[in-house]
DRENNU-817058 format. One record per residue (C-alpha): residue number from 1; residue in three letters; x, y, z. Coordinates in steps of 0.1 Angstrom, whole numbers. Layout:
BEGIN
ATOM  lolo  lumvex   east  north     up
ATOM   NUM     ALA      X      Y      Z
...
***
This chain:
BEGIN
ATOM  lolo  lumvex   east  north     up
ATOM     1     UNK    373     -5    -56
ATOM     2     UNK    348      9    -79
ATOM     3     UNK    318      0    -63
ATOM     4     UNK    330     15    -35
ATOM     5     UNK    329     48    -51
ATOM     6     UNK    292     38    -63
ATOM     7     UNK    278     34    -27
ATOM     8     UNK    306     55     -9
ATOM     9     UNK    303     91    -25
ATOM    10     UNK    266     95    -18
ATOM    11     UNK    273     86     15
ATOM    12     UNK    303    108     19
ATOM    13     UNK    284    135      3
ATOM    14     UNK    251    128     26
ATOM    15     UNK    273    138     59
ATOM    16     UNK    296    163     38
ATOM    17     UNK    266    184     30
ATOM    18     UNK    251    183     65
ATOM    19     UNK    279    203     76
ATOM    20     UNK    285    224     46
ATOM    21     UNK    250    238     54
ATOM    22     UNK    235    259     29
ATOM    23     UNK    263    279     13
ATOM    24     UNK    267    290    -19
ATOM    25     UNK    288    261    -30
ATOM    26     UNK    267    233    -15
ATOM    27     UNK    243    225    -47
ATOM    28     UNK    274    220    -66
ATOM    29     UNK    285    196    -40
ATOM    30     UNK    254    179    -42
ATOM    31     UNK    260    179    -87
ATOM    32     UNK    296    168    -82
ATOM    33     UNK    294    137    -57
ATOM    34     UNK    257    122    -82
ATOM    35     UNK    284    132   -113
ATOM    36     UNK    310    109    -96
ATOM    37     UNK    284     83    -87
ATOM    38     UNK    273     78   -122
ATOM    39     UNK    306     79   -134
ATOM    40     UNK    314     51   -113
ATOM    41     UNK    284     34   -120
ATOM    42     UNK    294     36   -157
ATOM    43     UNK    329     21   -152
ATOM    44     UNK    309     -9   -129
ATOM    45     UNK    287    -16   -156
ATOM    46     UNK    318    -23   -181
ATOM    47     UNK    337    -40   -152
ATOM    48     UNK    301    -63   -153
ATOM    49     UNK    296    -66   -192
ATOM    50     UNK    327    -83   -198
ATOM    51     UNK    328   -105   -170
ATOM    52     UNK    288   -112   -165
ATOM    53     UNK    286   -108   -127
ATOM    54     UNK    308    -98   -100
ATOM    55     UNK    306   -112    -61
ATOM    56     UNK    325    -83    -37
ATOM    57     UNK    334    -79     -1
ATOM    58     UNK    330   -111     10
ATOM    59     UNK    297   -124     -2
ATOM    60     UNK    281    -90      9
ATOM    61     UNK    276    -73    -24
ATOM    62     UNK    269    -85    -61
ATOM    63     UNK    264    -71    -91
ATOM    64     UNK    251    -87   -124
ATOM    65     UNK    233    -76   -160
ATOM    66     UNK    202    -69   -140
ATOM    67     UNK    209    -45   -108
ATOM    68     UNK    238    -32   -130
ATOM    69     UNK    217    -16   -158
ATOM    70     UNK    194      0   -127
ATOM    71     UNK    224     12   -110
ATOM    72     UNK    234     34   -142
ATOM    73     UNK    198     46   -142
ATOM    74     UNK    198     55   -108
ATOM    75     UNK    227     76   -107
ATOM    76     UNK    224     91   -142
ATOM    77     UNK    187    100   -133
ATOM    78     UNK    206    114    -97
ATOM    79     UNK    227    133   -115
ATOM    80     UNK    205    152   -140
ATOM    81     UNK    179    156   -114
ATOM    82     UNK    205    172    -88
ATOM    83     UNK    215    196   -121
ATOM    84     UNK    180    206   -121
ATOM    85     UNK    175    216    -87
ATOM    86     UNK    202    238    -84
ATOM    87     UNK    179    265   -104
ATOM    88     UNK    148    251    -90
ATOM    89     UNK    150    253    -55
ATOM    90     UNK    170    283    -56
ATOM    91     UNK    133    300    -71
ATOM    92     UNK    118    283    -44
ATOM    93     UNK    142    300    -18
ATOM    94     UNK    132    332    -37
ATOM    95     UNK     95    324    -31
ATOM    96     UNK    102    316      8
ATOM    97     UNK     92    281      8
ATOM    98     UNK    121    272     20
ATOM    99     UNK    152    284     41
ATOM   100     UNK    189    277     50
ATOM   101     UNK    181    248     74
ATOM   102     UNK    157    234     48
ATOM   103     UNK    176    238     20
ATOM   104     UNK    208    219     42
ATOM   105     UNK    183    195     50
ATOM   106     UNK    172    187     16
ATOM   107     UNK    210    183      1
ATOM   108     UNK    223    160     27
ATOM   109     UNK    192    139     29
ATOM   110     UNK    187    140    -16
ATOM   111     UNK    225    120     -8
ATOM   112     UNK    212     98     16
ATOM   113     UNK    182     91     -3
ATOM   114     UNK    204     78    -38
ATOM   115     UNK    230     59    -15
ATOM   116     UNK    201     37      2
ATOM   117     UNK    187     28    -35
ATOM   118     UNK    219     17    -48
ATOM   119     UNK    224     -4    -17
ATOM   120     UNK    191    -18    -22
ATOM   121     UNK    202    -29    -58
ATOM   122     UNK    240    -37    -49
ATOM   123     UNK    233    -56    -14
ATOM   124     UNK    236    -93    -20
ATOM   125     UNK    219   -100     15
ATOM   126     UNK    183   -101     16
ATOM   127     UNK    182    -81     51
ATOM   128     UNK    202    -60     40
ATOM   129     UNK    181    -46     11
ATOM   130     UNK    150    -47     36
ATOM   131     UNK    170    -22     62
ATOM   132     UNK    185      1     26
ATOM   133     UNK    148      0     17
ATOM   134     UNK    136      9     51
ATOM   135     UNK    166     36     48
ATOM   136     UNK    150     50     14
ATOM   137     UNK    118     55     28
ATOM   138     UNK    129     75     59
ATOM   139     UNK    147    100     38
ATOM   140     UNK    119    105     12
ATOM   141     UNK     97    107     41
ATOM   142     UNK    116    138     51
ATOM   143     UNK    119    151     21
ATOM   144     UNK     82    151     10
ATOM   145     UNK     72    171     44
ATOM   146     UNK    102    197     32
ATOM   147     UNK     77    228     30
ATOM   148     UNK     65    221     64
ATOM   149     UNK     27    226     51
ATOM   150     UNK      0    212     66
ATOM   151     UNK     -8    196     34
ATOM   152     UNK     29    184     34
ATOM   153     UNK     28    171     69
ATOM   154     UNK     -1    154     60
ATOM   155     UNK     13    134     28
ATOM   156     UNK     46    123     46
ATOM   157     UNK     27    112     76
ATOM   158     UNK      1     91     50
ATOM   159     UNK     36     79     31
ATOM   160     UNK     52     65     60
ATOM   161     UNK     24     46     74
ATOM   162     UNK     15     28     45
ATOM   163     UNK     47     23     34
ATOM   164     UNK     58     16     68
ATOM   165     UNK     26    -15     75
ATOM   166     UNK     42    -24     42
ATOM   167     UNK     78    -24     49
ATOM   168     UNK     67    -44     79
ATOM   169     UNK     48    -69     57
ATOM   170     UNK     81    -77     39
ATOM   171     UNK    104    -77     71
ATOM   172     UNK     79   -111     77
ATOM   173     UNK     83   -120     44
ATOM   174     UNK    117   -119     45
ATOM   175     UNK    117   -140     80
ATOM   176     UNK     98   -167     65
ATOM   177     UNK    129   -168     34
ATOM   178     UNK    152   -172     63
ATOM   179     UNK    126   -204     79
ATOM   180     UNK    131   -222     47
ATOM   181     UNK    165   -212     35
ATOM   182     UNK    178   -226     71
ATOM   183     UNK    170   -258     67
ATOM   184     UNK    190   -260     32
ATOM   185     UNK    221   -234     42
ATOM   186     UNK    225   -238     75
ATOM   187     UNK    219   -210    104
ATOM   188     UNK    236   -174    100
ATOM   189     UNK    242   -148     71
ATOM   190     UNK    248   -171     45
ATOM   191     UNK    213   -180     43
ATOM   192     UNK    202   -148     35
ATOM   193     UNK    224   -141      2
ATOM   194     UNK    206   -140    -31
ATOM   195     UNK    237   -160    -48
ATOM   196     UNK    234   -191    -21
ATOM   197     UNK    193   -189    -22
ATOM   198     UNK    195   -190    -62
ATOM   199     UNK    217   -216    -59
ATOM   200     UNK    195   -239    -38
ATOM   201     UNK    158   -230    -51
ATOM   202     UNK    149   -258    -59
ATOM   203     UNK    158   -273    -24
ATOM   204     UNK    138   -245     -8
ATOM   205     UNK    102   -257     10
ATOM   206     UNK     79   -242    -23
ATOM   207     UNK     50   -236      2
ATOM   208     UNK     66   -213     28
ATOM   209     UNK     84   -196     -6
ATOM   210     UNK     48   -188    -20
ATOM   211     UNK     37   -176     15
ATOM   212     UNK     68   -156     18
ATOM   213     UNK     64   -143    -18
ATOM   214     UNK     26   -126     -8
ATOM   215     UNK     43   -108     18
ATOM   216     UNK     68    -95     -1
ATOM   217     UNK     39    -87    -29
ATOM   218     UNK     23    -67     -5
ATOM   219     UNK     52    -53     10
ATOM   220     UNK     70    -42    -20
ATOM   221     UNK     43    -41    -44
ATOM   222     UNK     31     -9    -18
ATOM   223     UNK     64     10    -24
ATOM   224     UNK     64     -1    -60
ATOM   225     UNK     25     20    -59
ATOM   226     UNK      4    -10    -74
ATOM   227     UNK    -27     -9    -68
ATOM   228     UNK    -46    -11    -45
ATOM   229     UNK    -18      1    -22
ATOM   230     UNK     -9     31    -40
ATOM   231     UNK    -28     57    -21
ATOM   232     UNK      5     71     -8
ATOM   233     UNK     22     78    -42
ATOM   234     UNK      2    109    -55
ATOM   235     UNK      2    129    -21
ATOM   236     UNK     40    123    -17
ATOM   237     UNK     43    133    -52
ATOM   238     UNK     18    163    -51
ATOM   239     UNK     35    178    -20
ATOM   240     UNK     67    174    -24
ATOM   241     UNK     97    196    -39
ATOM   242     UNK     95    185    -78
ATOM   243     UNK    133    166    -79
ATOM   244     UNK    119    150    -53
ATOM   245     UNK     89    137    -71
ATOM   246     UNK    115    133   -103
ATOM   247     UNK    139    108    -84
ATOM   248     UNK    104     90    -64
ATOM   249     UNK     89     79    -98
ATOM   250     UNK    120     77   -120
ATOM   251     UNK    137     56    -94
ATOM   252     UNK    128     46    -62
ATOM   253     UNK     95     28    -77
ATOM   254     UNK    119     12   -100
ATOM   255     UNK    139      1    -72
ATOM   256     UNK    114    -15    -53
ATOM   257     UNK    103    -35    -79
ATOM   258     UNK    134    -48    -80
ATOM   259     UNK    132    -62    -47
ATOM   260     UNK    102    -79    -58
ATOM   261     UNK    116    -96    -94
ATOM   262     UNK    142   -106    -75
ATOM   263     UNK    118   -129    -48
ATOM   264     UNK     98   -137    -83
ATOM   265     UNK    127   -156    -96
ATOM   266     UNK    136   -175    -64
ATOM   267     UNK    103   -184    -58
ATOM   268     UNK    100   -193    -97
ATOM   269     UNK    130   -218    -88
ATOM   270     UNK    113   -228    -55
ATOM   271     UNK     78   -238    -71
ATOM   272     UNK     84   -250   -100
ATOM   273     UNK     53   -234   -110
ATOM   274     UNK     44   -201   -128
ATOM   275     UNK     18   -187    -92
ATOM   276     UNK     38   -157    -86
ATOM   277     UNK     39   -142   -116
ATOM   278     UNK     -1   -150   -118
ATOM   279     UNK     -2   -129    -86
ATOM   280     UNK     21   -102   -102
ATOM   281     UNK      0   -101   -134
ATOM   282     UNK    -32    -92   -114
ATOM   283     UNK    -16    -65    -93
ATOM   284     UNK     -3    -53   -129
ATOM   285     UNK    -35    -49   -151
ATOM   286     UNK    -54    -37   -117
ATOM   287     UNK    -28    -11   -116
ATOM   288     UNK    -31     -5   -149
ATOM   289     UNK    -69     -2   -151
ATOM   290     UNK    -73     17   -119
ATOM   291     UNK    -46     45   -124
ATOM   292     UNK    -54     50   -159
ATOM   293     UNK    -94     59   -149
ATOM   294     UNK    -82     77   -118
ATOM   295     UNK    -64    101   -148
ATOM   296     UNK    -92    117   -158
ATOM   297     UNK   -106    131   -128
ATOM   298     UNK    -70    150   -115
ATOM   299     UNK    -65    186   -113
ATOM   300     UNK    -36    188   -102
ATOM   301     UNK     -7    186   -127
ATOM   302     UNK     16    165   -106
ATOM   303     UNK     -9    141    -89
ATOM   304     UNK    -24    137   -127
ATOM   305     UNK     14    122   -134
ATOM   306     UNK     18    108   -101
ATOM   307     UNK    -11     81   -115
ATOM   308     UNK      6     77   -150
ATOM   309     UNK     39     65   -125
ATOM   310     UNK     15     40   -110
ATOM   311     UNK      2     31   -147
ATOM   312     UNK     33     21   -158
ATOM   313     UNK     46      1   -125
ATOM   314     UNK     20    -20   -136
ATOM   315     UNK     24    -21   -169
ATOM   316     UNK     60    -32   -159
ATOM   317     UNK     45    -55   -132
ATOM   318     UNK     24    -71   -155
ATOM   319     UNK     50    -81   -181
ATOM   320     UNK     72    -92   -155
ATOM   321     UNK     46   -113   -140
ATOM   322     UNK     40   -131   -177
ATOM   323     UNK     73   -139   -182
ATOM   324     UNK     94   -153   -207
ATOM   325     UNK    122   -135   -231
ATOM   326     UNK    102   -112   -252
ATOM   327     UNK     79   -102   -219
ATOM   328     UNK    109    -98   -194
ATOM   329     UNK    128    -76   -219
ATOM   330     UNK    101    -55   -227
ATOM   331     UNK     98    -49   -187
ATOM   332     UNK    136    -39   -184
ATOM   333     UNK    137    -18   -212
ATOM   334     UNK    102     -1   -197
ATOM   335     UNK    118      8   -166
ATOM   336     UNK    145     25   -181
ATOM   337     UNK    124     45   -207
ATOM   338     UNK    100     55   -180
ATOM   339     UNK    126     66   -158
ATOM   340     UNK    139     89   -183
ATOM   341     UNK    104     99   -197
ATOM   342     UNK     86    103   -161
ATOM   343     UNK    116    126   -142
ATOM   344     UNK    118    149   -175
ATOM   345     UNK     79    153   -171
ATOM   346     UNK     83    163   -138
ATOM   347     UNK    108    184   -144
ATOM   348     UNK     92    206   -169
ATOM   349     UNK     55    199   -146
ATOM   350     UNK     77    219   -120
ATOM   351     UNK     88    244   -139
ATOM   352     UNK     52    252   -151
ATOM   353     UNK     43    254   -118
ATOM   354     UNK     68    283   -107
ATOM   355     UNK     59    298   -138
ATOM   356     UNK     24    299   -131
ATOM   357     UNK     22    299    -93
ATOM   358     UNK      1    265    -92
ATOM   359     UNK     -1    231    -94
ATOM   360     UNK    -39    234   -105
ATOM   361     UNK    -40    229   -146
ATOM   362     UNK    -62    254   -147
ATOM   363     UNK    -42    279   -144
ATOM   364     UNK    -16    269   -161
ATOM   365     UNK    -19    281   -201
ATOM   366     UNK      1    285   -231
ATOM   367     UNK     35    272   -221
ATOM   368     UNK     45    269   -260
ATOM   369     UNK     38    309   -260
ATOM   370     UNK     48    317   -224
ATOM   371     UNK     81    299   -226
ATOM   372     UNK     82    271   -256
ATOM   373     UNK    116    252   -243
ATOM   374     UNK     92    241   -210
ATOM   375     UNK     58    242   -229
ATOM   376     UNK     73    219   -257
ATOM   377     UNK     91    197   -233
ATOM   378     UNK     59    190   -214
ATOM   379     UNK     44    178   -247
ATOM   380     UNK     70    156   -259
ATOM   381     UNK     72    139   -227
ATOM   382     UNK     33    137   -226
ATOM   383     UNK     36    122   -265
ATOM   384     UNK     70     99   -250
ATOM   385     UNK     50     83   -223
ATOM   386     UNK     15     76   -240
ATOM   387     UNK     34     54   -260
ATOM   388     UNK     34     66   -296
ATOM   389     UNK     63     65   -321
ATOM   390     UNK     92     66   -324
ATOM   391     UNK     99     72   -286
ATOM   392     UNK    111     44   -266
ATOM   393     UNK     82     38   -244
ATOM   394     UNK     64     27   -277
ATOM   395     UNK     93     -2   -283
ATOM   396     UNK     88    -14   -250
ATOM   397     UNK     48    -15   -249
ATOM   398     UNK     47    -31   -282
ATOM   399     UNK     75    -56   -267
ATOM   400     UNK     50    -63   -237
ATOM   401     UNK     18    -64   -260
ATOM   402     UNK     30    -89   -283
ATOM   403     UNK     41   -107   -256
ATOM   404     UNK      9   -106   -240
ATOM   405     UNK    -13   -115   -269
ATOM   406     UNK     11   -148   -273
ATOM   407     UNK     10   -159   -238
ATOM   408     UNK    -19   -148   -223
ATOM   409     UNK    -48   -133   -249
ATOM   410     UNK    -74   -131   -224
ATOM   411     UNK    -59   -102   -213
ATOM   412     UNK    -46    -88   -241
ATOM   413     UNK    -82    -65   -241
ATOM   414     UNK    -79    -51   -209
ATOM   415     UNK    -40    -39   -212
ATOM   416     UNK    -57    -21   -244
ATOM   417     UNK    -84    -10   -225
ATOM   418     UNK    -59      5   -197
ATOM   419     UNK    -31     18   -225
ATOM   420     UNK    -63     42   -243
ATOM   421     UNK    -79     55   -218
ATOM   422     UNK    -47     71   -207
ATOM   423     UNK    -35     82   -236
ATOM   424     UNK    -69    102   -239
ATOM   425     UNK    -66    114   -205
ATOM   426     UNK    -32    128   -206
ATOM   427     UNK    -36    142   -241
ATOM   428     UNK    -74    157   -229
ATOM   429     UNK    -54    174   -198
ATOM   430     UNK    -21    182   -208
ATOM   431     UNK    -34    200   -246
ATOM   432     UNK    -46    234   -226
ATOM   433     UNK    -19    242   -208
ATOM   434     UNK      3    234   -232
ATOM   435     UNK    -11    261   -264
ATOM   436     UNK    -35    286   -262
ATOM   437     UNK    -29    319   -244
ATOM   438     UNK     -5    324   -215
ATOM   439     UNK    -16    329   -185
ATOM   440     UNK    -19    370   -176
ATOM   441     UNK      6    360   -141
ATOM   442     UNK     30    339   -161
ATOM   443     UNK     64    342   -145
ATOM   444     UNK     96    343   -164
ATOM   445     UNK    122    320   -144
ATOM   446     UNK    152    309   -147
ATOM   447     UNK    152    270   -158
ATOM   448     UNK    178    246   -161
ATOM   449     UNK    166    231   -199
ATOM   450     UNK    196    205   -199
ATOM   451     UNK    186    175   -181
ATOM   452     UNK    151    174   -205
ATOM   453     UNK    175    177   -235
ATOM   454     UNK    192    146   -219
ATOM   455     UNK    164    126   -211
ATOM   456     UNK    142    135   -241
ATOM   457     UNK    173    129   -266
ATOM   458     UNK    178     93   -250
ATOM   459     UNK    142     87   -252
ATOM   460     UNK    138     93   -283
ATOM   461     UNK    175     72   -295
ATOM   462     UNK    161     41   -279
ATOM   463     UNK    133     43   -297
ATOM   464     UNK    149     46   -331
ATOM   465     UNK    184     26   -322
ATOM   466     UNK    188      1   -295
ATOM   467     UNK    232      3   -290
ATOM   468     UNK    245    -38   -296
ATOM   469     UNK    256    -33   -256
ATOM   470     UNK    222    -27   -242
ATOM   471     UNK    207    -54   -262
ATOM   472     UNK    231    -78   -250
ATOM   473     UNK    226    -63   -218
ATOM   474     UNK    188    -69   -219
ATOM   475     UNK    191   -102   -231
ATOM   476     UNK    210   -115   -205
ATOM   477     UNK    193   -101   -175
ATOM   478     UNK    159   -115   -191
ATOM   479     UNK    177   -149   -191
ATOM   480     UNK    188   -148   -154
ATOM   481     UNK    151   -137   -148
ATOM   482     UNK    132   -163   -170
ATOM   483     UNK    157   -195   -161
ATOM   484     UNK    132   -221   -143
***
């Protein structure tokens, strides 16, 4: 009953708010149904804590320490982004970038969007996360092109044909899954279900899994933004309504790596052999390397963090692909840091950008002075998700590091290499527009400060105090990931 509350109130609220329209009440429809969501998502996750996995609806959902943890992400992340754009795009109504069918539009299809990513995590049948996936990229799609710019146009058009070659790369990975799970399973549903296929692995034909598993790389490593199939990810960003850009890197990157450490460990099981994760750790410290060089040449204040998103997909990438206890933990507490980290950063890069009427960081100056609750905000997020003390981001690095000097110390100097050069680019770009002297046409806005407060705090706890329940948590979905 619960998770039907997880996937049915986003979808209840996606066609409620297509006819509620744009009236007055209609962003606090949009709050209430992500507030229910997470709520529900938080009574799952207990349900799932004290029983270790749960198998629903007749084989056609599961839930278990890993997609659980992501599914209170997701909606917590939905939630505080939804309070935040209540005030934001209300400004941007004010500015006439948007109207009452837009502002309908972008409600009913924000629902959509967060009810396709928790099917993607909650789906227990592999075709079934491939069409919610499909589903998630048609509604972002939409939502990027929002302002109807030409710029706009352009970056939803660019997202949905790479993403779409690369949706289409996993549909045949997924076919080739099928091939070999047929001969184990039998013909029909059954033999798409991650519970029967984990089951089996080690029955599965390990050549047609590793073929299958470079699909998916390609496939879901493009929606994930690894490079080199990220050029999508800082148009769709840049363009974009900022919550928009909040819930893209905070959670739908997140999401589709899911999909991808999930074929990891079935192929892991299939092979017997450590090729995938190889193949993972390339398309990591590539990532890595490539967005944190591509940092120093932005202008633009949301492409700049657009390219951090990518950095750190990799960086999660990467210490998924090297495995073991101390690696695979690091990774899952590095996508829930970053989530939190990356959507307050956009959040307060938004509000910047009202304030100062551009995206360009020249022209934005002296947020500390101008207003200090977004110029300070921007800074602590910028400190957050370099990596230094005592934020979480810095537990979860030093987690992977370690890891990575044990297991694989060839590479150990290039994840360094990758880790520096960012922090120097983001603290070169982000210093200027954070002190100095306002801007002369600095606006004062309203702004929503709450959901920075939330994100920030949490940062910051996990750094200093990791609760006895997430650890457990962590533990045991890095055991279900690193079991050969």
């Amino acid at each position: 009953m619960t998770i039907a509350f997880v996937l049915g109130t986003s979808l209840v609220g996606a066609i409620l708010l297509a006819f509620i329209g744009d009236r007055r009440f209609a962003p606090h429809v949009n709050i209430l149904c992500s507030l229910v969501t997470f709520a529900a998502s938080v009574v799952l996750a207990l349900e799932v804590y004290n029983s270790k996995s749960v198998i629903l609806w007749q084989d056609l959902l599961f839930v278990d320490s890993f997609n659980v943890f992501l599914t209170v992400i997701t909606s917590f992340v939905s939630f505080t982004t939804a309070l935040f754009s209540h005030r934001y795009m209300e400004h941007e109504r004010e500015l006439g970038k948007v109207g009452h069918y837009r502002m309908r539009f972008y409600h009913a299809m924000y629902q959509l969007f967060i009810f396709a990513m928790l099917l993607v995590l909650l789906t227990n049948n592999v075709g079934v996360l491939w069409i919610a996936m499909e589903l998630a990229t048609l509604a972002t799609v939409l939502l990027v092109s929002l302002y109807r710019t030409p710029s706009a146009v352009e970056a939803a058009w660019k997202y949905f044909i790479l993403c779409g070659v690369g949706i289409a790369q996993a549909l045949f990975g997924t076919i080739l899954l099928y091939f070999a799970a047929e001969k184990v399973l039998g013909a029909g549903s059954n033999a798409l279900l991650w519970t029967n296929l984990i089951a089996v692995s080690g029955s599965l034909e390990p050549t047609v899994l590793m073929l299958a598993f470079m699909f998916f790389m390609v496939g879901y490593g493009t929606k994930v933004g690894l490079a080199p199939l990220h050029n999508w990810l800082p148009d769709a960003h840049s363009e974009g309504p900022t919550p928009v850009s909040a819930v893209l890197s905070g959670l739908l990157l997140n999401v589709a790596l899911y999909a991808l450490v999930r074929c990891k460990a079935l192929v892991d099981g299939a092979t017997g052999t450590h090729q995938a994760g190889n193949i993972m750790m390339g398309f990591g410290i590539l990532s890595i390397l490539v967005a944190s060089f591509s940092l120093l040449r932005q202008k633009d204040i949301k492409r700049m963090f657009a390219y951090s998103s990518i950095e750190h997909m990799g960086i999660a990438t990467f210490a998924f692909g090297l495995g073991g206890p101390i690696a695979t933990y690091g990774a899952l507490l590095h996508m829930m840091v970053h989530s939190l980290t990356k959507s307050a950063i956009f959040f307060t890069a938004g509000n910047a950008s009202q304030m100062s009427g551009s995206q360009e960081m020249t022209r934005i100056k002296g947020l500390i002075k101008g207003n200090s609750p977004v110029g300070w905000g921007l800074m602590m997020g910028v400190i957050a998700i370099t990596g230094l003390p005592p934020f979480g981001v810095f537990a979860s690095e030093f987690l992977i590091l370690t890891a990575t000097m044990k297991d694989a110390p060839y590479l150990t100097p290039l994840f360094l290499l990758g880790l520096a050069v960012a922090f120097a680019a983001l603290f070169r770009k982000t210093m200027p527009m954070v002190f100095g002297r306002p801007a002369e046409n600095q606006k004062t806005i309203r702004i929503s400060h709450l959901p920075v407060l939330l994100h920030m705090g949490m940062v910051l706890a996990l750094g200093v105090y990791l609760p006895s329940f997430l650890n457990d948590w962590f533990h045991t979905a890095a055991k279900l990931l690193t079991v050969r």
